[in-house]
C-alpha positions as CSV (number, residue, x, y, z in Angstrom):
1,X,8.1,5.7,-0.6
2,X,10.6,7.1,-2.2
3,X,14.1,5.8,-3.4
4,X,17.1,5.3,-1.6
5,X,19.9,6.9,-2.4
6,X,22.4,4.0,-1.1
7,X,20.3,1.2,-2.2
8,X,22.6,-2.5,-1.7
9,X,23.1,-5.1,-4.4
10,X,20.8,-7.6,-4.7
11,X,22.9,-9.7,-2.7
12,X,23.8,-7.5,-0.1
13,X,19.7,-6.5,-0.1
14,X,18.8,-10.6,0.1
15,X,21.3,-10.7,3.1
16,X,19.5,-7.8,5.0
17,X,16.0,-9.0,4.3
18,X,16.9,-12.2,5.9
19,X,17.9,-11.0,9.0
20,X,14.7,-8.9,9.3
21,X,13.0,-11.8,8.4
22,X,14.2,-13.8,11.6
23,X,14.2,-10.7,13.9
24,X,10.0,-11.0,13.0
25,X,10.2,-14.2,13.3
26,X,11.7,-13.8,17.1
27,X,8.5,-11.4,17.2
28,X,6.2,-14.2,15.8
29,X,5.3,-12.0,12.9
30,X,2.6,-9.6,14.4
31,X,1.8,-7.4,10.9
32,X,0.4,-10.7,9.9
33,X,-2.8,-10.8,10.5
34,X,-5.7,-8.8,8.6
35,X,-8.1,-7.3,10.6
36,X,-11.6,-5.6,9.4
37,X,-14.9,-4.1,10.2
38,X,-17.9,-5.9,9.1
39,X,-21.7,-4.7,9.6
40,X,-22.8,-6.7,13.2
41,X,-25.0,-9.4,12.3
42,X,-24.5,-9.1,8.4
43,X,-26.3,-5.7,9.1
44,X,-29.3,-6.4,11.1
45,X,-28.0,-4.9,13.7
46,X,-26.6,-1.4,14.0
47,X,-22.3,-0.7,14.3
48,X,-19.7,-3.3,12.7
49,X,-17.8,-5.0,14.8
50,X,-13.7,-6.0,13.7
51,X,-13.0,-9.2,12.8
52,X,-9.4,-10.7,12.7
53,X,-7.6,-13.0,10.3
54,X,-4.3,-14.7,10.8
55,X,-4.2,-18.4,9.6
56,X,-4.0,-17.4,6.0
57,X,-1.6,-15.0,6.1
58,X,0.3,-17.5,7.7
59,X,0.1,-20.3,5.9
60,X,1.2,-18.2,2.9
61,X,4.4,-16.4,4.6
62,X,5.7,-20.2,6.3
63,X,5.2,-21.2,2.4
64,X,7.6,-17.9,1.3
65,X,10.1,-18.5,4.4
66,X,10.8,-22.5,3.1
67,X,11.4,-21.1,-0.2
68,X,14.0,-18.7,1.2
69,X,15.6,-21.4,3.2
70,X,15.5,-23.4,0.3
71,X,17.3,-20.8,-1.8
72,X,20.1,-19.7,0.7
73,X,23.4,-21.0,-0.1
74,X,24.6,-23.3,2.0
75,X,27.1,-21.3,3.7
76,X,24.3,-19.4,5.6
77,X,22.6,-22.9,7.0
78,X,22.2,-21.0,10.3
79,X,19.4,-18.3,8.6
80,X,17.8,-21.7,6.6
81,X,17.4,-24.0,10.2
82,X,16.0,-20.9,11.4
83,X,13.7,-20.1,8.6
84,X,12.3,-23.6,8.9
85,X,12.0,-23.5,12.4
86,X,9.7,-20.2,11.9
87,X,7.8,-21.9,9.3
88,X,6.9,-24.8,11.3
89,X,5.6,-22.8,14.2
90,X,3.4,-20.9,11.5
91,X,2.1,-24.2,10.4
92,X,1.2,-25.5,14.0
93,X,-0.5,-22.0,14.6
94,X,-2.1,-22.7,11.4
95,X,-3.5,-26.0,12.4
96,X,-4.9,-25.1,15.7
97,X,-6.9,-22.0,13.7
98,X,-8.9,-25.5,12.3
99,X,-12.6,-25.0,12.9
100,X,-13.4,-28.4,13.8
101,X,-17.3,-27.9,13.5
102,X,-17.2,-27.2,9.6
103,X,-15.7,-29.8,7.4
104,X,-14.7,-26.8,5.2
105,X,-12.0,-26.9,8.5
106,X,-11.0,-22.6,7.8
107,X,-12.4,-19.4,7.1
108,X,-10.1,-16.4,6.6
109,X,-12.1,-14.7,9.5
110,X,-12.7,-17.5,12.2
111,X,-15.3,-15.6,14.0
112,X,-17.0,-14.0,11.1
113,X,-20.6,-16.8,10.8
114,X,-21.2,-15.7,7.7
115,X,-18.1,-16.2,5.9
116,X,-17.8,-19.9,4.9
117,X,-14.5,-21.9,4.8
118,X,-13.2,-21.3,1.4
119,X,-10.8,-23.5,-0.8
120,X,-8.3,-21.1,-0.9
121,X,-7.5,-21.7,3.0
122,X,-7.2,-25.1,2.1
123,X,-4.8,-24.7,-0.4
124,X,-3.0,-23.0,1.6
125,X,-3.1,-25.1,4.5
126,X,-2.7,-28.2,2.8
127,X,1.0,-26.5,0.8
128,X,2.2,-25.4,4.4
129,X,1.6,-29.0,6.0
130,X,2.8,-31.2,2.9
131,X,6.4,-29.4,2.9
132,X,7.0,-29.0,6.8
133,X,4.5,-30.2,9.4
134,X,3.1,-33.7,7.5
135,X,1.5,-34.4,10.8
136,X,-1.2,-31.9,10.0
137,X,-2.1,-33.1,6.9
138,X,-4.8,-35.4,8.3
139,X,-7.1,-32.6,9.7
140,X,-7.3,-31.3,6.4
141,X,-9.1,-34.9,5.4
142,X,-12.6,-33.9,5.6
143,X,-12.2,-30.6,3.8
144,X,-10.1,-32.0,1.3
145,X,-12.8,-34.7,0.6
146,X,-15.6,-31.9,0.7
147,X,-13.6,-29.9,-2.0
148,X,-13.1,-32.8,-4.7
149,X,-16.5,-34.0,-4.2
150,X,-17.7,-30.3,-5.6
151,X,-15.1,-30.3,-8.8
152,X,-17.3,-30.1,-11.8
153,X,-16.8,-32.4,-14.9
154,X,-14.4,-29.8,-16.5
155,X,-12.4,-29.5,-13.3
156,X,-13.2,-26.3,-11.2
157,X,-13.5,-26.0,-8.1
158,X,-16.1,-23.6,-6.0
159,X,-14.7,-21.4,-3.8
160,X,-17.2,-21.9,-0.8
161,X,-17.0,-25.0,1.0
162,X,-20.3,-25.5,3.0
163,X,-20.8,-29.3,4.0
164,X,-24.5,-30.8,4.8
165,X,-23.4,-31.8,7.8
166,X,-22.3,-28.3,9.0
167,X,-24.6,-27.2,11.9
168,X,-27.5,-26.0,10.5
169,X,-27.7,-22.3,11.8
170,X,-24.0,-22.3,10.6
171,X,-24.9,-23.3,7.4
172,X,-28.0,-20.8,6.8
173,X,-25.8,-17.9,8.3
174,X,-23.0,-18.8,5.5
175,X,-25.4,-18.9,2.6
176,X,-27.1,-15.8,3.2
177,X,-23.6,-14.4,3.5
178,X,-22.6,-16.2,-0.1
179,X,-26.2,-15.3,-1.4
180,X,-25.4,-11.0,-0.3
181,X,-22.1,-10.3,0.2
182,X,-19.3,-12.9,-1.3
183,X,-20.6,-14.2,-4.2
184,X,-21.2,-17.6,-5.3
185,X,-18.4,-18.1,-8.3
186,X,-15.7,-20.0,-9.2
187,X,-12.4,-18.3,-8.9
188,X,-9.4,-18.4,-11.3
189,X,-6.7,-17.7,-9.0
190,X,-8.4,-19.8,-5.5
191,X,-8.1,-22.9,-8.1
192,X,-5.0,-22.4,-9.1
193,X,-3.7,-22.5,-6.0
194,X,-5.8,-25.6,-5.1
195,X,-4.3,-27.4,-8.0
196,X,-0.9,-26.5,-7.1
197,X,-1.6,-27.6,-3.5
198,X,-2.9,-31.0,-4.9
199,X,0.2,-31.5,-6.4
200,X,2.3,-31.6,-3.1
201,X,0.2,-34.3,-2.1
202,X,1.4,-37.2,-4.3
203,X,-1.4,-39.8,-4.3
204,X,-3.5,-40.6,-7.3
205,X,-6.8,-38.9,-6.6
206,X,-5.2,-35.5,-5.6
207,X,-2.9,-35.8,-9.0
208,X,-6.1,-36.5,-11.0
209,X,-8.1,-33.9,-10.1
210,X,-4.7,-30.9,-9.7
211,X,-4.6,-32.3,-13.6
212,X,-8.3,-31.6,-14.4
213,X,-8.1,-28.0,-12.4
214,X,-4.7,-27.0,-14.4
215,X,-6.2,-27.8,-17.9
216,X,-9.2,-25.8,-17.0
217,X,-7.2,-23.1,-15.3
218,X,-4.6,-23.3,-18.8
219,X,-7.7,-21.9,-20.7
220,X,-8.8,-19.2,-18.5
221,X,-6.1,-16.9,-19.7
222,X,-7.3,-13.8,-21.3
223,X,-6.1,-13.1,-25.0
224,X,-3.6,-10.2,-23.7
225,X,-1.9,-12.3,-21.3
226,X,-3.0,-11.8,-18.2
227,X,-5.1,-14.1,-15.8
228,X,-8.2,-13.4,-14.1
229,X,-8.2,-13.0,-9.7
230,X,-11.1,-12.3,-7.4
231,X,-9.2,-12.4,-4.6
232,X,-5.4,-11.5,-5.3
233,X,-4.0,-7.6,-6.0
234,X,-2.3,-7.3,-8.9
235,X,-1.9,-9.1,-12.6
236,X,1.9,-10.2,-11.4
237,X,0.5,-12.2,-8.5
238,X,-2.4,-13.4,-10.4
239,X,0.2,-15.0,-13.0
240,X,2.5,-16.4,-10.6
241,X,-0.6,-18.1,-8.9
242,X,-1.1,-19.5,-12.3
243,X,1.6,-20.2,-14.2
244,X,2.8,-22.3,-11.1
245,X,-0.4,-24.7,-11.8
246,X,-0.4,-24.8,-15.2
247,X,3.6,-25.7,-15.3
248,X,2.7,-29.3,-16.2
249,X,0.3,-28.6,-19.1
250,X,1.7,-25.6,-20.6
251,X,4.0,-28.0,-22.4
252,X,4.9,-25.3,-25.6
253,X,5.5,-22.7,-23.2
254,X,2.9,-20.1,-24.7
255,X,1.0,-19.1,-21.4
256,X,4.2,-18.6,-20.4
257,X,5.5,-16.3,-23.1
258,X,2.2,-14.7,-23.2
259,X,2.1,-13.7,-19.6
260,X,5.8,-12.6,-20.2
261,X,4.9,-10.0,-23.0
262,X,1.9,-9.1,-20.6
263,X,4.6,-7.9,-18.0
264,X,7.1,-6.5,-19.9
265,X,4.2,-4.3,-21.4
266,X,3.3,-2.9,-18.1
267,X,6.4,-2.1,-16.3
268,X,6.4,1.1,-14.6
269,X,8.8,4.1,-15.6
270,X,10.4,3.4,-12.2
271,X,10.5,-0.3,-13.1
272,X,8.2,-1.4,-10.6
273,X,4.5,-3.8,-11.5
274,X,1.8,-2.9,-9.1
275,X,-1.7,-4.0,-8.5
276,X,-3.1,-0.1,-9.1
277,X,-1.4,3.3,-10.1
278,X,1.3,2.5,-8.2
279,X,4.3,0.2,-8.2
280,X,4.5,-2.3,-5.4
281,X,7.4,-4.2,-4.1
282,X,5.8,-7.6,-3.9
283,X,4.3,-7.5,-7.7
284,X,7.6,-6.6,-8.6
285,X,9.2,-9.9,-6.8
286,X,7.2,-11.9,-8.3
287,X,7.2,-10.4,-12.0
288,X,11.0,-10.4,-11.6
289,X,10.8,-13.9,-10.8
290,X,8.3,-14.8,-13.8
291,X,10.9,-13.2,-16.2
292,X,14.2,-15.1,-14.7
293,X,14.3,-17.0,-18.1
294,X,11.9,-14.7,-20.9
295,X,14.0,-14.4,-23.8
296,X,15.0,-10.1,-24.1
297,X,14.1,-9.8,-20.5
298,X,17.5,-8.5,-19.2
299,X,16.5,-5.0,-19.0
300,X,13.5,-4.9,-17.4
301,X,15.0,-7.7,-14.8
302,X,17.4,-5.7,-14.2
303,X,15.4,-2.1,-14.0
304,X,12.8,-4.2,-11.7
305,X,15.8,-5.1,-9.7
306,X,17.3,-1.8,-9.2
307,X,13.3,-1.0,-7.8
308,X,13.7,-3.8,-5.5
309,X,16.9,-2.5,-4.3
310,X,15.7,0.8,-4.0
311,X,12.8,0.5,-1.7
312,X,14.0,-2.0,0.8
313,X,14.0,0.1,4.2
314,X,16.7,0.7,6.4
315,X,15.9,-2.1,8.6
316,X,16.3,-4.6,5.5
317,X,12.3,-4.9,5.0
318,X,9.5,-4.0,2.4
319,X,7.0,-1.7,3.2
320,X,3.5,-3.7,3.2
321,X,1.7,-3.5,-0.3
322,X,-1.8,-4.4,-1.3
323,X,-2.2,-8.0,-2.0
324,X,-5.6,-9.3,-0.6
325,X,-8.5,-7.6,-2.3
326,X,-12.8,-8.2,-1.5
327,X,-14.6,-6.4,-3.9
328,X,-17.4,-5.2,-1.8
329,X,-20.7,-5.5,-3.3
330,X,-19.0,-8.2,-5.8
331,X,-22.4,-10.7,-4.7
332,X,-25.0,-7.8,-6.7
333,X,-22.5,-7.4,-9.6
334,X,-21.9,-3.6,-8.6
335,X,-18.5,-3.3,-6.6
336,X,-19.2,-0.2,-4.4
337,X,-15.2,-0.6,-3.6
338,X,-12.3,-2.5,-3.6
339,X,-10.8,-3.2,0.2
340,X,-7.1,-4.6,0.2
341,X,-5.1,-5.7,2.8
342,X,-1.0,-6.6,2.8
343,X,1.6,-8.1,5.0
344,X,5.0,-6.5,5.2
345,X,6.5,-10.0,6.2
346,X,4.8,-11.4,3.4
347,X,6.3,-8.7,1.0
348,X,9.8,-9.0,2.2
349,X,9.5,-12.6,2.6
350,X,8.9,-12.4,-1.7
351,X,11.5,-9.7,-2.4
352,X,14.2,-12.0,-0.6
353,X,13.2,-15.1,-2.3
354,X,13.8,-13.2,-5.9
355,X,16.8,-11.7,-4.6
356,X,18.4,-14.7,-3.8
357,X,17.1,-16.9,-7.1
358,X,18.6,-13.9,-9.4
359,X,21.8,-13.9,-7.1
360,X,22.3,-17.8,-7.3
361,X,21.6,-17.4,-11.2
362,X,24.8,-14.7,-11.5
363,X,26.8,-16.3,-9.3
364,X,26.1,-19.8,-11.4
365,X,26.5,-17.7,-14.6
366,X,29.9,-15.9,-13.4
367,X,31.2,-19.9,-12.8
368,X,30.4,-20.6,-16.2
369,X,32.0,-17.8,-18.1
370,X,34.7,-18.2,-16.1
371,X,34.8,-21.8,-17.0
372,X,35.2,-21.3,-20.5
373,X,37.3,-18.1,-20.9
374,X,41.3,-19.1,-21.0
375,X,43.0,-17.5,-18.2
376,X,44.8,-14.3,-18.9
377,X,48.7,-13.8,-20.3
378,X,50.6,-13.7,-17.1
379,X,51.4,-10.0,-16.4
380,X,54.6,-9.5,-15.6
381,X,55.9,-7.8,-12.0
382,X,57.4,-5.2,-13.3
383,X,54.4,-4.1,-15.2
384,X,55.9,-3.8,-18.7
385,X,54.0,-4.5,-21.6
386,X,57.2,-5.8,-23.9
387,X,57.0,-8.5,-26.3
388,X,59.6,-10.7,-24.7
389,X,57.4,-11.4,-21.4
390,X,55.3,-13.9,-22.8
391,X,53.1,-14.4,-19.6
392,X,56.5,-15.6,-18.3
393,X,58.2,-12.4,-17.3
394,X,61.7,-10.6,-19.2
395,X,64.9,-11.1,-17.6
396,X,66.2,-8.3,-18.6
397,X,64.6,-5.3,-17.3
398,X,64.9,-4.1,-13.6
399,X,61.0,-4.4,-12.1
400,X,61.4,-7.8,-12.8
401,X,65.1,-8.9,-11.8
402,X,64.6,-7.3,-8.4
403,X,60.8,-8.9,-8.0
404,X,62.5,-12.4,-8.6
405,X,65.4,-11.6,-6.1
């Protein structure tokens, strides 16, 4: 895409993308849902057959529009009510995408028999219903349950969650599709979102065990400052994923300065992060957000900005950019290729929410210097820079006699 040649302020840009946000919204978000071809009977049968996703992706964007309403100022407490009103209709949506047969409760294809529920659907169930639709919180019981009775001694969590008492064709269709096609691993980036899920909860199993998952996902960070995803597009994603459940243990701050040298060390020439050769909106949101308070930061926050800025479309979106990724053939340990997937909504929905935090932080920083600097020598009317005026005004000269009369 290229640049725009009139690109707003990030203010101006926040303001825009809002408004496309509730015009989707109105729409109920259609780009967000993922949809894919998969072999027909996990290829013992001939053609593929689509399969189609929404309950993830919508978990995740009613997540993104809360923190937008949360970050609006509360002048615009129209665009906030309706945010939240959006968000909560993307959580009911999400909770009627349960599977009640599994105790794994979703998959990120519903109708797909050999994908099992996973613990990243959770997660993101679970965050959706603790902030706005409580009230769902108790169909996620039996999954919940089936997820902390896998976590290991050192506190991962397996990705697949396949209960015993799963009807057992289910169950034999899922492990075969674990055993040839998704792989059987623990995931950085799915238990990092768990534990930041676990969190939101509040009770004191769920804060035990989102402590044990953030000290194991604290030492899973490679020596050059990035993290490690299986699922996620993108180091800047990857780090926001787990910087935001590590918070509580990364008491020195060094994960967080690491990752910070990580990004500023792979920022584009057009000052964009993306996932492959090129920059993406969404990976820059989120690395602009990372670096909000990295010491020397101010020009690349402000070049990653400008990028922002730049790309948002006339109609006050982001273009979708790859965010999902399934390493296909990831089970053998030789990826034939890497499929992605991304949501526009979910894009803009990012780009706002960083737009907004680095326009709140101006505007509080503007107060402040304006706070402490004394106000101005008074000019006079006449516009005469003489001695005599003071900040009060001469007496003598004509500007001013005939401003006073």
């Amino acid at each position: 895409m290229r640049p725009r040649h009139d690109a707003p302020r990030p203010a101006d840009a926040a303001r825009a993308g809002v408004r496309w946000l509730l015009a989707q919204a109105a729409l109920g978000f259609p780009d967000a849902v993922h949809v894919m071809r998969f072999p027909r009977a996990g290829g013992l049968l001939p053609g593929t057959v689509e399969h189609r996703g929404a309950s993830f992706a919508q978990a995740v964007l009613g997540a993104l529009l809360l923190d937008v309403a949360d970050a609006l100022p509360s002048s615009d407490a129209a665009s906030a009510a309706g945010l939240r009103a959006a968000a909560a209709r993307l959580a009911d949506a999400v909770a009627q995408a349960r599977l009640p047969a599994l105790a794994g409760g979703w998959r990120y294809f519903p109708g797909l028999a050999a994908l099992p529920p996973d613990l990243d659907s959770l997660a993101v169930a679970l965050s959706l219903f603790a902030r706005v639709a409580p009230e769902h919180l108790t169909a996620c019981e039996p999954a919940l349950a089936l997820a902390l009775a896998q976590q290991q001694p050192e506190g991962p969590v397996p990705t697949w969650l396949i209960g015993a008492q799963d009807p057992l064709l289910q169950r034999w269709w899922m492990r075969l599709g674990v055993r040839h096609g998704w792989g059987d691993t623990i995931d950085v980036d799915v238990c990092a979102r768990f534990a930041s899920a676990l969190d939101l909860l509040h009770t004191p199993q769920a804060s035990e065990a989102a402590a044990r998952l953030a000290a194991w996902v604290a030492q899973q960070q490679r020596p050059d400052g990035r993290w490690p995803a299986s699922w996620y597009a993108g180091d800047a994603v990857a780090a926001g994923l787990a910087l935001a459940a590590v918070a509580a243990v990364d008491h020195d701050g060094e994960r967080r300065a690491r990752t910070a040298a990580h990004l500023l060390g792979t920022q584009r020439m057009d000052g964009g992060w993306g996932p492959f050769d090129d920059s993406a909106p969404l990976d820059t949101a989120v690395a602009v957000a990372l670096l909000r308070h990295a010491p020397q930061a101010d020009t690349a926050r402000a070049r990653g900005l400008a990028y922002l800025c730049d790309r948002q479309t006339l109609a006050g979106g982001w273009k979708a950019t790859p965010w999902i990724r399934m390493d296909i053939g990831r089970a053998q340990g030789r990826v034939a290729r890497i499929a992605t997937w991304g949501c526009a909504a979910i894009s803009t929905a990012a780009c706002v929410r960083t737009l907004l935090q680095v326009s709140a932080a101006d505007a509080a920083q503007a107060s402040e210097v304006t706070w402490m600097t004394p106000p101005p020598v008074g000019k006079p009317p006449c516009g005469c820079a003489g001695r005599r005026h003071a900040g009060r005004g001469c007496k003598g000269c004509r500007g001013c006699k005939e401003a006073a009369a």
